[in-house]
mmCIF file as Biopython writes it, N, C-alpha, C and O atoms, coordinates in Angstrom:
data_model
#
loop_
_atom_site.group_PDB
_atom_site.id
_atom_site.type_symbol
_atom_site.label_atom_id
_atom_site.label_alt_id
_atom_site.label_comp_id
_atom_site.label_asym_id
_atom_site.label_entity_id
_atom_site.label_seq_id
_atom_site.pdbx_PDB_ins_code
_atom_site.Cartn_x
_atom_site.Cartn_y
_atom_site.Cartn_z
_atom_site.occupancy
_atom_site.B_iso_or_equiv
_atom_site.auth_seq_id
_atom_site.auth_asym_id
_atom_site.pdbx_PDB_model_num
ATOM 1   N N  . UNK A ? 1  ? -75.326  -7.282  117.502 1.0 0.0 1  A 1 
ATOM 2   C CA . UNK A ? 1  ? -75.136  -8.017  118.759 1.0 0.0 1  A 1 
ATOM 3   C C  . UNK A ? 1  ? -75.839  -7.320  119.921 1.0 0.0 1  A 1 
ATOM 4   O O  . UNK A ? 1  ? -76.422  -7.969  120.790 1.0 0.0 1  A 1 
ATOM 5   N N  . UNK A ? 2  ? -75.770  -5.886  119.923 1.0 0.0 2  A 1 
ATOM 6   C CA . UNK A ? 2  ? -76.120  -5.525  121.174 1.0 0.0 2  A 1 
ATOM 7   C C  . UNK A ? 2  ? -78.038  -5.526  121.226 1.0 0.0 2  A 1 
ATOM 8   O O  . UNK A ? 2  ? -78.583  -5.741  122.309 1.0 0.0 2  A 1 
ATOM 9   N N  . UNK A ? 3  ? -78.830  -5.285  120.045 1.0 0.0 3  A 1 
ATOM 10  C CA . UNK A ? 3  ? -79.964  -5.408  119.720 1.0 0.0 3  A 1 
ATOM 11  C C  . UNK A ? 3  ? -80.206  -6.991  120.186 1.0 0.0 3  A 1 
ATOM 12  O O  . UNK A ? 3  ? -81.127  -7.271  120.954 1.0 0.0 3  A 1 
ATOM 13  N N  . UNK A ? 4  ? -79.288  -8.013  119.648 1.0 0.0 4  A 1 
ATOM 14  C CA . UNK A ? 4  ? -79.399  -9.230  120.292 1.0 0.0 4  A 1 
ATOM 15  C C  . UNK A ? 4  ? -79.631  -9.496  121.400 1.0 0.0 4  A 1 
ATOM 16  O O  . UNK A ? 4  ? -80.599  -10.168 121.757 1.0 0.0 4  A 1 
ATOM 17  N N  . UNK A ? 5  ? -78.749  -8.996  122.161 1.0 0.0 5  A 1 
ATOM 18  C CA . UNK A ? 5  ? -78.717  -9.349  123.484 1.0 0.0 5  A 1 
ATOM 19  C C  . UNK A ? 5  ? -79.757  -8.353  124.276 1.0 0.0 5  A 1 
ATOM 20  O O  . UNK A ? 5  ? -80.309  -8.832  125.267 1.0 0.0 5  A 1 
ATOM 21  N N  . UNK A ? 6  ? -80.004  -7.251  123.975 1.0 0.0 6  A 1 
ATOM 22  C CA . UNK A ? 6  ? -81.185  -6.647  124.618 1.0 0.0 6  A 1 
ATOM 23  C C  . UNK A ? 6  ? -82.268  -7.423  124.353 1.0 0.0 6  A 1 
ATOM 24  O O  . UNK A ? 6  ? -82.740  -7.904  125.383 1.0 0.0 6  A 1 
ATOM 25  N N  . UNK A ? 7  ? -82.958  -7.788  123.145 1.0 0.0 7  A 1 
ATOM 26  C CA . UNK A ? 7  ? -84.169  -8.882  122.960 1.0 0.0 7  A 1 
ATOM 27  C C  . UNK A ? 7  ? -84.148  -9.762  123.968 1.0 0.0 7  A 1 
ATOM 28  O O  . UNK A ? 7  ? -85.176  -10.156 124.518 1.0 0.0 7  A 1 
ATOM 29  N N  . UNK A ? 8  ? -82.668  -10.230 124.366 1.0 0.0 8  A 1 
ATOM 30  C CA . UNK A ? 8  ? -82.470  -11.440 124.897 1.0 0.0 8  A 1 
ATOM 31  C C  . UNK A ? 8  ? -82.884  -10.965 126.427 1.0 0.0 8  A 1 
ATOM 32  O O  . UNK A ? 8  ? -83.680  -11.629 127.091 1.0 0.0 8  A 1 
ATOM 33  N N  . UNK A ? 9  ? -82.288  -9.792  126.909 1.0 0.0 9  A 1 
ATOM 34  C CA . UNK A ? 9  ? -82.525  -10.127 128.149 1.0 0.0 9  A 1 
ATOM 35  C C  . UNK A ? 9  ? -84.295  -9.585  128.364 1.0 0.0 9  A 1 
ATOM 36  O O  . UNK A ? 9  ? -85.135  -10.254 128.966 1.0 0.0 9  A 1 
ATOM 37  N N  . UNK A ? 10 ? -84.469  -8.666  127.918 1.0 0.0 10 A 1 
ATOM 38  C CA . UNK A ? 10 ? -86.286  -8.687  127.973 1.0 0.0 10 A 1 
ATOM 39  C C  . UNK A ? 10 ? -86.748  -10.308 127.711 1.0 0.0 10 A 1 
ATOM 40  O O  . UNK A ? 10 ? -87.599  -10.675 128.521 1.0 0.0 10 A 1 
ATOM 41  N N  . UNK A ? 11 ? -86.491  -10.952 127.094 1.0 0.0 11 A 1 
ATOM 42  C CA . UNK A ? 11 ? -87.000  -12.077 126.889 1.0 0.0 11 A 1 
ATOM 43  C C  . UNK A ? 11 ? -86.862  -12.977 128.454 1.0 0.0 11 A 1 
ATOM 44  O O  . UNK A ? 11 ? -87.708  -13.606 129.090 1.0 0.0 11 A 1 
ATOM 45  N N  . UNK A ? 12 ? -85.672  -12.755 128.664 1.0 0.0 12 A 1 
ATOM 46  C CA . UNK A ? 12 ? -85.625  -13.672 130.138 1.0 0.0 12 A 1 
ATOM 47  C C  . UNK A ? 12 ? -85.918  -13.043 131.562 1.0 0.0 12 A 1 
ATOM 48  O O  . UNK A ? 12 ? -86.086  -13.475 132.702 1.0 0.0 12 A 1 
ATOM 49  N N  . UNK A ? 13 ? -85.893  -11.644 130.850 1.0 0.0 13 A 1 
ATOM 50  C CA . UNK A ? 13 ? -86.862  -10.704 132.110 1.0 0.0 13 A 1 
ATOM 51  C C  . UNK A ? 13 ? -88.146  -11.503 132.725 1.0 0.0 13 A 1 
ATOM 52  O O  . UNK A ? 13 ? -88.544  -11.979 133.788 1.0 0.0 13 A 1 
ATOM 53  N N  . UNK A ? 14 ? -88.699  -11.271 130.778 1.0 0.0 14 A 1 
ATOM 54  C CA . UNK A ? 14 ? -90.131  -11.397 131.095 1.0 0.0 14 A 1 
ATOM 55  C C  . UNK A ? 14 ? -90.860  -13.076 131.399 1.0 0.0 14 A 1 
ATOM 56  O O  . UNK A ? 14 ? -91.951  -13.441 131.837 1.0 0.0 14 A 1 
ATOM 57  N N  . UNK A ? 15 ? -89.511  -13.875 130.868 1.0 0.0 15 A 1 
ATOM 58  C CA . UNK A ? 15 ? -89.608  -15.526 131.384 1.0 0.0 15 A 1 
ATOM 59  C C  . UNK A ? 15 ? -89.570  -15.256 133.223 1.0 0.0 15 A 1 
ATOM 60  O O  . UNK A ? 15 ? -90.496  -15.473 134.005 1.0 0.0 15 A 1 
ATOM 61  N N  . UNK A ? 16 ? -88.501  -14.844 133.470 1.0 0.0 16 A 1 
ATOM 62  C CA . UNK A ? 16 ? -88.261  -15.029 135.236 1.0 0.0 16 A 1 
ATOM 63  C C  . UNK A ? 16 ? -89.582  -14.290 135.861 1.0 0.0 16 A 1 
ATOM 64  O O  . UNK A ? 16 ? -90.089  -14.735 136.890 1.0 0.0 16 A 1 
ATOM 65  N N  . UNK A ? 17 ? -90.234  -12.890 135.047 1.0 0.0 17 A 1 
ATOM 66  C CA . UNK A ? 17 ? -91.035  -12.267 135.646 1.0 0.0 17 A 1 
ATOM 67  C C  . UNK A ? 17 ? -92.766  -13.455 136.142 1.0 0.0 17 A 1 
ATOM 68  O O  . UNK A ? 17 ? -93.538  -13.625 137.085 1.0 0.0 17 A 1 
ATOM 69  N N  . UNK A ? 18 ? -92.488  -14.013 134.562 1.0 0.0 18 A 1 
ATOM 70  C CA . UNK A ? 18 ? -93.723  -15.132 134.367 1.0 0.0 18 A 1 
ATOM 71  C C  . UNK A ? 18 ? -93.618  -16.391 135.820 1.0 0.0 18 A 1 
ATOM 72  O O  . UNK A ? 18 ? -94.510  -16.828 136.547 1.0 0.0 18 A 1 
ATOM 73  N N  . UNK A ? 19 ? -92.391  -16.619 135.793 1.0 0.0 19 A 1 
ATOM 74  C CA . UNK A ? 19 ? -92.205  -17.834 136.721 1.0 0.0 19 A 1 
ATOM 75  C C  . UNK A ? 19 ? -92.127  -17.513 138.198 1.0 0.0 19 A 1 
ATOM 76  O O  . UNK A ? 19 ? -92.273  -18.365 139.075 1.0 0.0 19 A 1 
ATOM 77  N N  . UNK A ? 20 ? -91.832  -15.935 138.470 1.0 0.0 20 A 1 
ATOM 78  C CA . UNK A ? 20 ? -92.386  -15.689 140.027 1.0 0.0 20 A 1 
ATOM 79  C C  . UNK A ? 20 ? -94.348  -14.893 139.757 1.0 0.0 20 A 1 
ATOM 80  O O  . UNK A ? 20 ? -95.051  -14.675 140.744 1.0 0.0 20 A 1 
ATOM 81  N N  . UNK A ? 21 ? -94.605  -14.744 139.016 1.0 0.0 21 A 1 
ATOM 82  C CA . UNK A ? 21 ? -96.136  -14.721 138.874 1.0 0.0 21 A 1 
ATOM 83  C C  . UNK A ? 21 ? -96.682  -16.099 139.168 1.0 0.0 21 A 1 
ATOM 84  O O  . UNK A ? 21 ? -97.448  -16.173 140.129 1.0 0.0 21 A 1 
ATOM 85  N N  . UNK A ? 22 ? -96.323  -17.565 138.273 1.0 0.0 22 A 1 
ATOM 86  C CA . UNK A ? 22 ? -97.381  -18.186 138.382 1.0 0.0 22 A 1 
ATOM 87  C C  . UNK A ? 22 ? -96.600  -18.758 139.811 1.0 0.0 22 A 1 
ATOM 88  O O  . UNK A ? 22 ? -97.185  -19.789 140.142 1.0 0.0 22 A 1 
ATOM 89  N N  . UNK A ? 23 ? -95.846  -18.548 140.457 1.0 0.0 23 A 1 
ATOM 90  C CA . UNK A ? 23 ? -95.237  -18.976 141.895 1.0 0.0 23 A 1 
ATOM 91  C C  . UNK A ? 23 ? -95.979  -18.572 143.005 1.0 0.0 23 A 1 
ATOM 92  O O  . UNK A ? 23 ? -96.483  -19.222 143.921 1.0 0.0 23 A 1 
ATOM 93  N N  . UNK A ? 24 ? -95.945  -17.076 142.690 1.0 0.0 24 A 1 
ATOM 94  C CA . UNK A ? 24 ? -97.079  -16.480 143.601 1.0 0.0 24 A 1 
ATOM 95  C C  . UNK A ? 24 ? -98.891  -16.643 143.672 1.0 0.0 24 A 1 
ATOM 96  O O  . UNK A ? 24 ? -99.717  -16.587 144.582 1.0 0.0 24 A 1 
ATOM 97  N N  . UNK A ? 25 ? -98.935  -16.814 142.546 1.0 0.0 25 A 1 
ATOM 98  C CA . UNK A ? 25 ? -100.398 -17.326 142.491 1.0 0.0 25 A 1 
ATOM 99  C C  . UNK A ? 25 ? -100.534 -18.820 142.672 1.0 0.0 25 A 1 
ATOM 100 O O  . UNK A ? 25 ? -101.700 -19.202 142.776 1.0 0.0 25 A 1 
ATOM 101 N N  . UNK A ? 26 ? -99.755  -19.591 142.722 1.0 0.0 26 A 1 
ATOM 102 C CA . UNK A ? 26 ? -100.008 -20.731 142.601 1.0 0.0 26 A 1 
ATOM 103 C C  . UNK A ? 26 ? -99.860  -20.984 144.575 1.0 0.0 26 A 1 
ATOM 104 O O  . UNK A ? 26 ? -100.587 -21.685 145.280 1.0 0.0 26 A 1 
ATOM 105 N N  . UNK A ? 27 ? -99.110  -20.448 144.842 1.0 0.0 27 A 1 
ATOM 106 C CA . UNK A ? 27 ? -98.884  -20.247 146.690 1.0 0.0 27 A 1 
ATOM 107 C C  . UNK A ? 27 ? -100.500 -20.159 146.897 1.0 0.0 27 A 1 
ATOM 108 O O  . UNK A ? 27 ? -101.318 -20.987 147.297 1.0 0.0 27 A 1 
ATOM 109 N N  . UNK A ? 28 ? -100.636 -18.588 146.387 1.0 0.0 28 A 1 
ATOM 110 C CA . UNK A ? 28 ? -101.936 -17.783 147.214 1.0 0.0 28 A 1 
ATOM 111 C C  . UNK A ? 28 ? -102.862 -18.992 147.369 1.0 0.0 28 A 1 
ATOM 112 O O  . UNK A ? 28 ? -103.209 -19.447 148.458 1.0 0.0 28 A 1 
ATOM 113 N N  . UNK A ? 29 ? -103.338 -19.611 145.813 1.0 0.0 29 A 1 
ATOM 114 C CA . UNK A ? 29 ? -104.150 -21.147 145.651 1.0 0.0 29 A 1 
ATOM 115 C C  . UNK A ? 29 ? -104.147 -21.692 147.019 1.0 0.0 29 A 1 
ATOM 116 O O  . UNK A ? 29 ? -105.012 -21.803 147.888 1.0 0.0 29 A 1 
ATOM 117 N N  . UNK A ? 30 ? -102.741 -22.034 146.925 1.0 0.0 30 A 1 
ATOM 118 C CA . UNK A ? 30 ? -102.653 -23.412 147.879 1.0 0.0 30 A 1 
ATOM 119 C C  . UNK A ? 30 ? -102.815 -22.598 149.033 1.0 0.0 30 A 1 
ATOM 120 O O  . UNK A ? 30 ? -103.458 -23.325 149.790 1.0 0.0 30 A 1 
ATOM 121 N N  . UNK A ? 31 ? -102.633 -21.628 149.558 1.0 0.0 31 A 1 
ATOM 122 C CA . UNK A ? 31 ? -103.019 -21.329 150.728 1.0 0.0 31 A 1 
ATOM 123 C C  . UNK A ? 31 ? -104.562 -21.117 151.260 1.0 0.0 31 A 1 
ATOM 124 O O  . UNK A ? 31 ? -104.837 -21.250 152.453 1.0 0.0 31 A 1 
ATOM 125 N N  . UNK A ? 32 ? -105.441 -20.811 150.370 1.0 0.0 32 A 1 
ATOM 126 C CA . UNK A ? 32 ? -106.625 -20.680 150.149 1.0 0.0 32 A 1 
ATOM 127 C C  . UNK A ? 32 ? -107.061 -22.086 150.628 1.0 0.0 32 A 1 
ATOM 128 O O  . UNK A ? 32 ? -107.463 -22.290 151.774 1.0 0.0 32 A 1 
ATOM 129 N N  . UNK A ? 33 ? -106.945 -23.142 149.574 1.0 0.0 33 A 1 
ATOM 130 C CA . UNK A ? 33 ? -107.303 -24.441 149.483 1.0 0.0 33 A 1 
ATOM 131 C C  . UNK A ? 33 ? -106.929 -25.179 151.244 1.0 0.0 33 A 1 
ATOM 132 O O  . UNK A ? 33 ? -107.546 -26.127 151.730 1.0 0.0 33 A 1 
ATOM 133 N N  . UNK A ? 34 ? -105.786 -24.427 151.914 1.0 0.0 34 A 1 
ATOM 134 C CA . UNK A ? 34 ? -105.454 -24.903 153.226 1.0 0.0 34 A 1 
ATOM 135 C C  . UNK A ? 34 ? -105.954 -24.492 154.161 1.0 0.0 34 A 1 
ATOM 136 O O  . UNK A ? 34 ? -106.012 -25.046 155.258 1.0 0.0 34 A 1 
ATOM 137 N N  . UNK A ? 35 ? -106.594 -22.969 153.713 1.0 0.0 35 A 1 
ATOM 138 C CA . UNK A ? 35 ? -107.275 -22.405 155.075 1.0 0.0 35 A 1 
ATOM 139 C C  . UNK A ? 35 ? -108.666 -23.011 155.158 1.0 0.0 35 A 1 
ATOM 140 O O  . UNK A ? 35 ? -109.228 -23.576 156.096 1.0 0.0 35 A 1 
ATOM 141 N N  . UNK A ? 36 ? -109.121 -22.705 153.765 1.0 0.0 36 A 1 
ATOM 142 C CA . UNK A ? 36 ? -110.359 -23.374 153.749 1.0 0.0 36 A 1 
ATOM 143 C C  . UNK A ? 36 ? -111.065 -24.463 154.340 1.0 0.0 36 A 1 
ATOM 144 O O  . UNK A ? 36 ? -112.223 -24.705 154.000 1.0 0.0 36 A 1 
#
């Protein structure tokens, strides 16, 4: 169980880590595309 749940939370670490990455890049984009 506890091997479980460690997989588990690296796993949703690295999901939440992914979803403020493409958040932030996807901003920078649009800010680019607005200044421009």
């Amino acid at each position: 169980m506890l091997e479980a749940a460690n997989v588990w939370n690296i796993v949703t670490g690295a999901c939440r880590i992914g979803i403020l990455g493409v958040r932030t890049n996807s901003s920078v984009e649009i800010n680019a595309l607005y200044n421009s």
